[in-house]
Structures are given as C-alpha cells and as structure tokens.
C-alpha positions in Angstrom: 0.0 0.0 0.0 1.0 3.4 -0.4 1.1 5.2 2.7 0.7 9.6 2.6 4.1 11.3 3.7 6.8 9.7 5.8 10.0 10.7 6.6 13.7 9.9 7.7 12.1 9.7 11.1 9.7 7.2 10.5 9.4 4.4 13.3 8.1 1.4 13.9 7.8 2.0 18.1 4.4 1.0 18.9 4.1 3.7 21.2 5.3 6.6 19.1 3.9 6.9 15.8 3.2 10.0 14.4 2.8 9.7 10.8 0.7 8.3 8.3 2.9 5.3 7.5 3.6 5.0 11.0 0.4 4.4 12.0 -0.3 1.5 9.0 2.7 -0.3 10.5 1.8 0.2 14.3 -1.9 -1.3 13.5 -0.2 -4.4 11.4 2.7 -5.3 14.0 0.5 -5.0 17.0 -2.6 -4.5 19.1 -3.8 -3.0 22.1 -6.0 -4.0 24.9 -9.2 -3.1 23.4 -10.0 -1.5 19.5 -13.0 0.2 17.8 -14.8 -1.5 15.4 -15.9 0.3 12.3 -18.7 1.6 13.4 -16.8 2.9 16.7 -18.0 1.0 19.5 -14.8 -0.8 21.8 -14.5 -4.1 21.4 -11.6 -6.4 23.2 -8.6 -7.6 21.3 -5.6 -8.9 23.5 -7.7 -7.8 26.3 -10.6 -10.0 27.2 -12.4 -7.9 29.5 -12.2 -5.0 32.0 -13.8 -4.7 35.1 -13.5 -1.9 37.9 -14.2 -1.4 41.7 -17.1 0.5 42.7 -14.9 3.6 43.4 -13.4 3.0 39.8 -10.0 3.0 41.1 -9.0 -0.6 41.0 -9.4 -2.3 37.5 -9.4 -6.1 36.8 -8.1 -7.0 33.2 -8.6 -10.2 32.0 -6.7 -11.5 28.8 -7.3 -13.8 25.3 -6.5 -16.9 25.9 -3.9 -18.3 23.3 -2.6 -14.7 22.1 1.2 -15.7 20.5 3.8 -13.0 19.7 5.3 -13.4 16.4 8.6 -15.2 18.1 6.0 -17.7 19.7 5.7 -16.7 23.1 2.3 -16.9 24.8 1.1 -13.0 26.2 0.6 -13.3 29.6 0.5 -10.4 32.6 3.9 -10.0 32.5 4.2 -8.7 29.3 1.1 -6.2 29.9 2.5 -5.2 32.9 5.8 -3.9 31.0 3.9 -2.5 27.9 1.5 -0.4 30.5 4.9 1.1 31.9 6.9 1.2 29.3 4.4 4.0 27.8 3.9 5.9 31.0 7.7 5.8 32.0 8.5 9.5 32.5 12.4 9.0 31.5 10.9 8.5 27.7 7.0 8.2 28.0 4.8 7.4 24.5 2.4 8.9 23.0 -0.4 7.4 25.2 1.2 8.7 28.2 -0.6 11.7 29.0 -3.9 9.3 28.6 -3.1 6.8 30.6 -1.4 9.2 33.5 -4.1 7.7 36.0 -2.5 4.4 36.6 -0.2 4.0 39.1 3.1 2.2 37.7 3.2 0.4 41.4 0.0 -1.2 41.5 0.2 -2.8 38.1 0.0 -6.5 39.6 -0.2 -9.8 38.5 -2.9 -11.7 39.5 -2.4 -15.0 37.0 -1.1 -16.0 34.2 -4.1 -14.3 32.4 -5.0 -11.5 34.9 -3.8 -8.1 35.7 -4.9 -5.8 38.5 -4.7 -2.0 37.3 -4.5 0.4 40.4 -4.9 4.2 39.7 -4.0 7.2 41.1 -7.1 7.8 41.3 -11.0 7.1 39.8 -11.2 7.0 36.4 -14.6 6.4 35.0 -13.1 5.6 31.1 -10.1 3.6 31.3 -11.2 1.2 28.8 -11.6 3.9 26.0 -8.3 4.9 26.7 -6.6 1.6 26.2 -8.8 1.2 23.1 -6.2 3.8 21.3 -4.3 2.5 18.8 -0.5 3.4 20.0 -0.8 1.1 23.0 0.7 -1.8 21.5 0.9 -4.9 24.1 4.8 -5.9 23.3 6.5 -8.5 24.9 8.6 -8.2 28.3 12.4 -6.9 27.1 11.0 -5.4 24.0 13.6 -3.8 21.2 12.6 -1.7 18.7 15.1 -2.4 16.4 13.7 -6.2 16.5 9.9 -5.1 17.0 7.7 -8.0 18.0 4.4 -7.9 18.4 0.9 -10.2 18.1 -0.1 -8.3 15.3 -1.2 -10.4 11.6 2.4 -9.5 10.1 5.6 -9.9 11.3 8.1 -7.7 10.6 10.7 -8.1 8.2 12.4 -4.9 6.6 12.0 -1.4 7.2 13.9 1.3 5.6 12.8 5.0 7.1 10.9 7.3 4.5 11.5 4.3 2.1 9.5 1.4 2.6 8.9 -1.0 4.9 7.8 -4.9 4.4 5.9 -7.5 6.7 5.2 -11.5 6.3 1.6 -13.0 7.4 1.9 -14.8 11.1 0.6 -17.5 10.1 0.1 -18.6 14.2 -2.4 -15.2 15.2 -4.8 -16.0 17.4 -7.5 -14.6 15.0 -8.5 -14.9 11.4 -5.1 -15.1 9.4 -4.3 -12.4 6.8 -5.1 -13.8 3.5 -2.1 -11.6 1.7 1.5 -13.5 2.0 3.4 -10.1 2.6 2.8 -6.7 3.0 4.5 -3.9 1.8 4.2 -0.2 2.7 5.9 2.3 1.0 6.3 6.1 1.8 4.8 8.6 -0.8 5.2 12.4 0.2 4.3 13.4 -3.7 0.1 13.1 -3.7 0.4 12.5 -7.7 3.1 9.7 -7.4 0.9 8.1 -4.8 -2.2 8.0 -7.1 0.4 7.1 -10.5 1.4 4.1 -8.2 -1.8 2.8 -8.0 -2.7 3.1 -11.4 0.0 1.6 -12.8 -0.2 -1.2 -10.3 2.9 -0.3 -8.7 0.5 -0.7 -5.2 -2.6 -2.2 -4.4 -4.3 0.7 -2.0 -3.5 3.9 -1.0 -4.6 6.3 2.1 -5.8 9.7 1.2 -6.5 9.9 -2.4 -6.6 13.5 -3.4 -9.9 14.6 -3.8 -9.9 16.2 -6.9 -8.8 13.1 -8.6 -11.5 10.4 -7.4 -13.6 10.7 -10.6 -9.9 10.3 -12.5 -9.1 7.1 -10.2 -13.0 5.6 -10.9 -12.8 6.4 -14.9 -9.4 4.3 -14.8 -11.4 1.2 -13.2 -10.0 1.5 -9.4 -12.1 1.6 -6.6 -12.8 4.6 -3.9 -13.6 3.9 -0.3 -15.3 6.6 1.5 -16.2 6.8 5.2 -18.0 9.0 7.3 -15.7 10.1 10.4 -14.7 12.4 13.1 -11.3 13.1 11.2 -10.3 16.8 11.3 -7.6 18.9 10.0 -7.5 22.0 12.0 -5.4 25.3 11.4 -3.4 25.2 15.0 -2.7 28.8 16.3 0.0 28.6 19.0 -2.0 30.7 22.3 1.4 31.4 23.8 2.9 33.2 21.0 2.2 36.2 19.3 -0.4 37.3 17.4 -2.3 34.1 18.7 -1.4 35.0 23.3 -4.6 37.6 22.5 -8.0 36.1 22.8 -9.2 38.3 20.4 -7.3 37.1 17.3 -7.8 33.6 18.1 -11.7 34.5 17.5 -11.2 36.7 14.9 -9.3 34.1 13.2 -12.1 31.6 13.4 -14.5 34.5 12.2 -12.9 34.8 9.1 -13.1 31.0 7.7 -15.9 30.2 5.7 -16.5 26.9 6.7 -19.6 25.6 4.2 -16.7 26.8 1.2 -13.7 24.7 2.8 -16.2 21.6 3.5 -17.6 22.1 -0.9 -14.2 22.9 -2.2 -11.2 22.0 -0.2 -13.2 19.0 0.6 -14.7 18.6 -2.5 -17.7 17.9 -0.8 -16.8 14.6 1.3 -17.4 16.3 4.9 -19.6 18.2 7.0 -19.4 21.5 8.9 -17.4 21.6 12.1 -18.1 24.0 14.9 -14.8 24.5 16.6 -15.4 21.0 18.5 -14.1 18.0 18.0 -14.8 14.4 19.0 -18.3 14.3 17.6 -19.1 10.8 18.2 -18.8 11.2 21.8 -21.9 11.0 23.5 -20.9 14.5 25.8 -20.2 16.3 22.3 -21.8 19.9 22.7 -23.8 20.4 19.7 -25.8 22.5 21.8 -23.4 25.7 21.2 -24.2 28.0 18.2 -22.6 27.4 15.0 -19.8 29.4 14.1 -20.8 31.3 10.7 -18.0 33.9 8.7 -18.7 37.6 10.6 -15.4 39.9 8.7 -16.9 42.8 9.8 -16.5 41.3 13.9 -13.1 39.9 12.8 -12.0 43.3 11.8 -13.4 44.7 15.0 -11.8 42.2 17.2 -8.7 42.5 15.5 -9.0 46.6 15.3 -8.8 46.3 19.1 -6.0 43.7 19.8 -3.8 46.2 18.0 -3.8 43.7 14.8 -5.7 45.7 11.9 -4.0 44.6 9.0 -2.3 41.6 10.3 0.8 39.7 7.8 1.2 36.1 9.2 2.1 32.6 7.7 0.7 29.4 7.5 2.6 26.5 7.4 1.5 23.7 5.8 2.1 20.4 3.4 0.8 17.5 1.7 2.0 15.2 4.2 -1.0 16.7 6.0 -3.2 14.8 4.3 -6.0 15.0 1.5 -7.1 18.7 1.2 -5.1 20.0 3.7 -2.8 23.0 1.4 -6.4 23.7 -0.6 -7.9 24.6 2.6 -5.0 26.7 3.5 -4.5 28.7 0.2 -8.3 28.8 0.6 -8.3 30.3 4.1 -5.6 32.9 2.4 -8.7 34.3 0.6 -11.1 34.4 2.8 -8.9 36.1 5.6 -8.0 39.4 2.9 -12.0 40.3 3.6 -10.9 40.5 7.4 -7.5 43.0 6.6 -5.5 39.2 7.5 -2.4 39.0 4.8 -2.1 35.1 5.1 1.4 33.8 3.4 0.7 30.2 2.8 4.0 28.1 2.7 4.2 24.5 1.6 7.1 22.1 2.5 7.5 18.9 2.5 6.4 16.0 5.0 9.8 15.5 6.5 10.4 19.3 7.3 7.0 19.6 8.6 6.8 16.9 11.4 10.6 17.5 11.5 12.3 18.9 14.0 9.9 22.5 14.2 6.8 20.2 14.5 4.6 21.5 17.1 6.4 24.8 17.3 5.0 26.4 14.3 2.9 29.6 15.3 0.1 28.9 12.6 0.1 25.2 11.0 -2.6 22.7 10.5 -2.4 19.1 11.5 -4.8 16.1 11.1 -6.2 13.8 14.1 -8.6 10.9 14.0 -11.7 10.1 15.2 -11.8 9.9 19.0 -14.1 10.2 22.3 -13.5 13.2 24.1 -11.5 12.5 27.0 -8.8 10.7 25.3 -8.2 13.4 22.3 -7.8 15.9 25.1 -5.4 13.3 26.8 -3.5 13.8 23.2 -3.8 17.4 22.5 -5.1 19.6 24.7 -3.4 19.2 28.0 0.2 20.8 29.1 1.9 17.4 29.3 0.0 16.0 25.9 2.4 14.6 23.2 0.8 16.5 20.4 -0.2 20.0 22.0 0.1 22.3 19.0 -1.1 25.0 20.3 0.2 24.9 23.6 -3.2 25.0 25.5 -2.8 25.3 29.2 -6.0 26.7 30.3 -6.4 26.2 34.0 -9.6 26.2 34.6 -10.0 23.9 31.3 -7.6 21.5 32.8 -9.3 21.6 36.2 -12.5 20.3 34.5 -11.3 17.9 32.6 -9.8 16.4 35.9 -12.8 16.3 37.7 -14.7 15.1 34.9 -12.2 11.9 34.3 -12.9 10.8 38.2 -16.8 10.9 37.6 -18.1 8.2 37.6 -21.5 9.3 37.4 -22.6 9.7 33.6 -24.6 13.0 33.2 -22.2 14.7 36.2 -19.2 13.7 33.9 -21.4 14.8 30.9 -22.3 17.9 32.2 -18.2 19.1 33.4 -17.4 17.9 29.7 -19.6 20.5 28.2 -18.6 23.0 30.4 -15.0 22.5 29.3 -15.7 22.2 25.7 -17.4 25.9 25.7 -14.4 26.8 27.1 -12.3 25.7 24.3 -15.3 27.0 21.9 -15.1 30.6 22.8 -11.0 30.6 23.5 -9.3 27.8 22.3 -6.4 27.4 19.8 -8.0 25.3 17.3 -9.7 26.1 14.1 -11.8 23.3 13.9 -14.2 23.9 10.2 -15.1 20.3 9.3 -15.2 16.8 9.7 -13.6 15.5 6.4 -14.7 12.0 5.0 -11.7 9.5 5.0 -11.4 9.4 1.1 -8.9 6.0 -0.1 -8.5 4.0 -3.0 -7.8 0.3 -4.2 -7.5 -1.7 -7.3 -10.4 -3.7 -8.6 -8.6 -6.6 -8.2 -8.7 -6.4 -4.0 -11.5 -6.9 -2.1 -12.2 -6.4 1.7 -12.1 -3.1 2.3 -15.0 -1.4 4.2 -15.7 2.0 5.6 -14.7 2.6 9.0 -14.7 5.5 11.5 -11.2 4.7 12.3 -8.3 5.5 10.6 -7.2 5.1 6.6 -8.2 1.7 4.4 -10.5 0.1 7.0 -8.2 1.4 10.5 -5.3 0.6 8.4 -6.6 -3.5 8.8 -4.8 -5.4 6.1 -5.6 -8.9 7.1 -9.3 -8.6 5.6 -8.0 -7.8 2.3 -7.5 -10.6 -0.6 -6.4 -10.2 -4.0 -8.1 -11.6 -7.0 
C-alpha cells in the first residue's frame, strides 16, 4: 500500500507513531487491549475484558487466551505489565502517556497467568476507551525496537525509514489469518506519485486519495472507499505566541473561515461543517453551542482592538498533512483578505513539517482521527499531551477535565465535559471547520475493504484484504 508522507524519522515503536505510515505499521505489528470496530464501538482484542471497583480505582483485566507473539511466546501479565509502563515511563514516555497518567506504575499487579490488577492514582470512569487507542501496542517483556515483536497479523521483516517497509503473514495469530503472503508499505510524500502508483499497479491501496482526482481514479477502473468520520484537520494557532497569546485574534481568526466553502471545495464535498469541536461521536459532544458562521466585519473589530488591523502572518502547511489540507489553506488565504489578515501560505514537504519544528509552528494545521473526548484531550489539549500544538494550558479547562475523568456518574461527567468544551469553543487554539470524509482507493482486483470511522483503508486493517 501506499502510505501519505513519511520521513527519515519514521518508526516502527508502537508507542510513538506520528505519521501516516507509522500508523499503518503500528496497527499491522501489534494491538492493544481493546480497538473500535468500524462503526466505533470498543471491542476487546488482546484484552478479554475490564472490570472496575465501585470507586473506579482498582481495574481487573482479563486476557485472550492463546494470544502468541510473532517469536511464539504466549502474552501473559507479565508482558502487559511492562507494555503499560513502558508508555507511562516519565524518563521516555509514549504517546499514550498523557492518557493513561491515572495508573499507578506500582500497583500494576499480577494476578495469574491471564489477569492483571490495574490500580490508579485515582478514579477513572473511562479507562477502557483509553486503552482502546491504537499506539498502546501490548509488546512482549524486554522489548527492542530495532527487533519489533508484536501479536499483530504481520511480522516484521524490513523497514527502511521514509522508504518502505515490508511484513510477512503470522501465520500462528490468534485470529482470522491475513489472506495476503506479505505486505509492503511504502512512503509517498508526492500526492500524484501516490495516485500514478496505483494506477500503474505499482501498489494495491493507498490512504488519502486527493480529492480532486476520485472521478480520475473511478474512470481508470480503481475503486474509492469513503467513510463518514470524526477526522479533522485543523489550522493550529499557538496561544502562547504572538499574534495568537490575545483572545481576540484567536476568534477573529475563526471568524474569518468560511467553513460551508472549505467543506464544498477543499473537501470537494466529502465532509460536514465543524463548529470548533471536535470528537463528535462522543456522547458528551456539545452540539448545543451555536454554530460558528463567517462575521469579517467582527473579525476586523476584534482585530482593530488587539492592535492587529491589518495583520501579515504565515501558514505553514504540506501534503503530508493529508488530503485537502494546502487547498484549505491557500483557501483560508482568501477568505482572511475580507478581514485585513495577509495570510502567506507556505508549503514544505512531510519530512520538514513533522521534523524537527513540529509542534512549534505559530500557525500550521495538523490532522487527528476520530476519537471520544477525553482521550483526544489526553492527546492534545493538555500541558503534558504529546501533540499539544497549540500549547493550550488553560487552568480552569484542565481543572474540568480532571474532575470530569474521576466521575463516575454519567450525566455529572457529561455535564463538566460540556462545560469544558465551551471553554475551548469561545478561547481555544484550534480552528476546527469540518469533519472530512476518510477518502482512499484500491485496485479492482482487491477486495475487503469497508468504511470505517477509524483510521485510513478500514483502520489501516490489512488482514481482511484478498487479491483476485
């Protein structure tokens, strides 16, 4: 397959992937705990079940019986136990740290062979959502990354940073076997020689197809895979650093897209409107708060009196972004001139944009998957996240989202959730204008591939997928 972007600093660390190949590897070498199915509802995969205490601060897991690892050893507590702290050690914590910061790396104990007891810091109310995230790769005790093992349905192989990377079926997993012998994913930063490599048959599938070219793909005989998700790809504006440290320009900013535009053109039509929010699938979403609509005349004003009439700023942004991702920007560019905003779009490549300057960038963009609430804010929108572009540290924000992780009653924890997303509505970093359709493509000769709310070419699951 034919993965969007990649770099020299591509891994396969189950607990650190960033990109878009990353992530295809990650969800082929391993698995976590728990998953989403494609209609987003957690279902167990290593893990068998999860059960709590009635405070909700101790937390029984019980595993799959028969679970190998691809050098044949059987997953047992032991392993879990070092996964779990491997990605919550604080000398070189993953990316699932920050969402799993409520369990206490002392009271991990094993109970059996099959059984771990998970002891917290304190109540957590939705522990299992956040082991249902895909970089929480159960690996086994004395893991190495530069001989990655996991119970995934590939084993690894070869793997050759912003190159390719190449995996053979295990033909011992526990569940349905892949039907492919070997899979291959290779790195494309260049959008058109992703979509030449498909036509020509150079790959099978490929995440991302650009929009504008799915009647092209369809005339040529391939096949286009569309799913309705909670994907985004927001424009990030950095609240500690000027222009973005005043309130005011934050919301005139988000005043000045025209959101129904971006969804019809950078979009080409496969999304919906966004208000600013994200996680809509959660059942706390606030779709209670008035939609955003384009006001220049208020973004002038607001910008008039931060002392920013006639703002110059740039936008960093690139293909490695994913599908529509520098349209929406150079279309952003336009609309902002009705506001007096001079927006200098610049483009580089995937490598220099989640390089070394990667969440540092005063105005970017970025894409995240669908998630539940609580666990994207575990991501992004917390001081100690991994992926806090825009270096959100509201206090009172923070303080909400603490309580409402400990409730364990449903419409209290419901009701502290909205309170915090209002916050972020009305002062936030993000510009959050629509939910984009997950838009891939295949050749006519593979089947399997369904739509999914997850993440690229059915959450990235390979095994389904035969070829004719």
């Amino acid at each position: 397959m034919g993965a969007t972007g990649g770099s020299a600093k591509d891994s396969v660390d189950p607990h650190n992937p960033v990109t878009y190949p990353d992530q295809a590897r990650v969800l082929n070498l391993y698995e976590p705990l728990f998953t989403r199915s494609p209609a987003y509802e957690i279902q167990p995969l290593v893990g068998e079940s999860l059960e709590t205490s009635k405070d909700g601060q101790v937390w029984t897991l019980r595993l799959r019986e028969g679970v190998r690892f691809h050098n044949g050893k059987t997953v047992d507590a032991d392993d879990v136990i070092f996964s779990l702290r491997r990605i919550i050690d604080p000398k070189d914590p993953g990316s699932g740290a920050s969402g799993l910061a409520m369990i206490d790396p002392a009271e991990l104990k094993k109970i059996d062979a099959r059984t771990v007891q998970i002891g917290l810091k304190y109540p957590y109310a939705l522990l299992k959502d956040q082991l249902a995230q895909y970089a929480l790769g159960i690996v086994p005790v004395g893991f190495d990354v530069r001989k990655p093992i996991g119970t995934g349905p590939f084993a690894f192989e070869s793997f050759q940073p912003g190159e390719q990377s190449s995996f053979k079926r295990f033909d011992d997993y526990w569940g349905e076997k892949a039907y492919a012998d070997r899979l291959v994913i290779i790195d494309f930063p260049d959008d058109n020689a992703k979509v030449n490599a498909l036509l020509s048959g150079q790959v099978e599938a490929i995440d991302n197809l650009p929009l504008s070219q799915i009647d092209v793909v369809k005339a040529a005989g391939a096949q286009v895979l569309i799913s309705e998700t909670g994907s985004w790809t927001p424009f990030t504006m950095r609240v500690d650093a000027a222009p973005f440290n005043d309130v005011r320009v934050r919301q005139a900013f988000r005043l000045a897209v025209d959101r129904p535009q971006l969804v019809a053109q950078a979009l080409n039509g496969q999304g919906r409107i966004a208000n600013d929010l994200y996680a809509p699938f959660d059942p706390a979403y606030a779709a209670e708060l008035p939609q955003r609509h384009q006001d220049l005349d208020q973004a002038k004003s607001l910008l008039k009196a931060a002392g920013h009439a006639d703002l110059r700023i740039e936008l960093v942004t690139s293909t490695g972004i994913g599908s529509g991702a520098v349209d929406a920007a150079e279309l952003f560019a336009g609309q902002a001139r009705g506001a007096g905003i001079t927006v200098e779009v610049r483009k580089v490549d995937s490598s220099t944009f989640y390089g070394d300057q990667y969440l540092g960038w005063t105005f970017a963009q970025d894409f995240w998957f669908t998630r539940g609430y609580l666990p994207q804010v575990a991501d992004g929108s917390l001081p100690g996240s991994p992926y806090n572009e825009t270096h959100w540290a509201d206090k009172t924000f923070i303080s909400l989202i603490k309580r409402a992780g400990r409730e364990l009653d449903d419409a209290k924890r419901t009701d502290l959730l909205k309170q915090a997303q209002k916050i972020e509505y009305d002062s936030g970093g993000h510009i959050i204008w629509g939910f984009r359709n997950q838009v891939d493509a295949y050749s006519s000769k593979v089947t399997g591939f369904v739509p999914d709310k997850n993440l690229p070419l059915s959450n990235y699951q390979f095994r389904r997928v035969s070829i004719g």
